[in-house]
C-alpha positions, 0 to 999 in steps of 0.5 A: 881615375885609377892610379897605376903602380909603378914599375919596381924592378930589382935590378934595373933593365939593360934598356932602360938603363941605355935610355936614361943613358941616351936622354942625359948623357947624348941627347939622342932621343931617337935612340931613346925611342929605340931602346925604349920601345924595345923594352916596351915590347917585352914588357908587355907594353907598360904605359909607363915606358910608353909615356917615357919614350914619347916623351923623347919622341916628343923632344926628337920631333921639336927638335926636328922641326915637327912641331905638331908631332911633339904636341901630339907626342907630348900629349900623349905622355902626360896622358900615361905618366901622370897616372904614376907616383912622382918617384918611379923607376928610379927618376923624379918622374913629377919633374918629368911630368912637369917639364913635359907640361910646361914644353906642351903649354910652350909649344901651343903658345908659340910654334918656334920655341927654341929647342931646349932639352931638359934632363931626367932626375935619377934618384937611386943611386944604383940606377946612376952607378948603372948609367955612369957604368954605361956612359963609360964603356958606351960604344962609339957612335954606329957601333952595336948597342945591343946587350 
């Protein structure tokens, strides 16, 4: 099966920027689904950011209590992100991959797994400085996001 390149920005999107943002720092993953798919879209649906954002919609659902929705979403991840090297965008997407892999496997084996969130490594340094920028002026909850 072909391989598919890896996103590589220059500069790193506002959006992504709020989706690491929301996944390590707050823990929303229904906000990460929004501001992912928001991206997504622009980008002309990249399977990379759509394996990412199932990713939280996978974790949103578990802990929900949607069990088989976070085994289809979790599914579904790894069937896009792991045709990707294991450093893109800026994050250690193998322990991603891995860690989706081991909370399907866990969620199969037995429906009432606790919750456990898990984060996403950053590797570049100026992704991080752009997610502490934001945690810093991040507006409070129910205010405006948008850029």
């Amino acid at each position: 099966m072909e391989t598919n390149k890896p996103a590589t920005p220059e500069t790193y999107e506002s959006l992504y920027v709020q989706f690491i943002y929301h996944f390590n720092v707050t823990f929303d993953y229904f906000e990460c689904h929004e501001v992912l798919e928001e991206l997504w879209l622009e980008t002309g649906r990249d399977p990379l950011y759509q394996g990412l954002l199932q990713v939280a919609v996978g974790l949103h659902h578990h802990n929900n209590g949607n069990v088989s929705g976070a085994i289809k979403l979790f599914s579904q991840a790894i069937d896009k992100i792991q045709h990707y090297p294991d450093n893109a965008l800026g994050i250690d997407l193998a322990f991603v991959l891995d860690q989706s892999r081991t909370y399907l496997v866990g969620l199969q084996a037995d429906a009432s797994k606790e919750f456990q969130p898990f984060l996403v490594p950053v590797h570049d340094g100026k992704l991080q400085a752009l997610v502490d920028e934001w945690a810093a002026n991040a507006p409070e909850h129910g205010e405006d996001e948008g850029d």
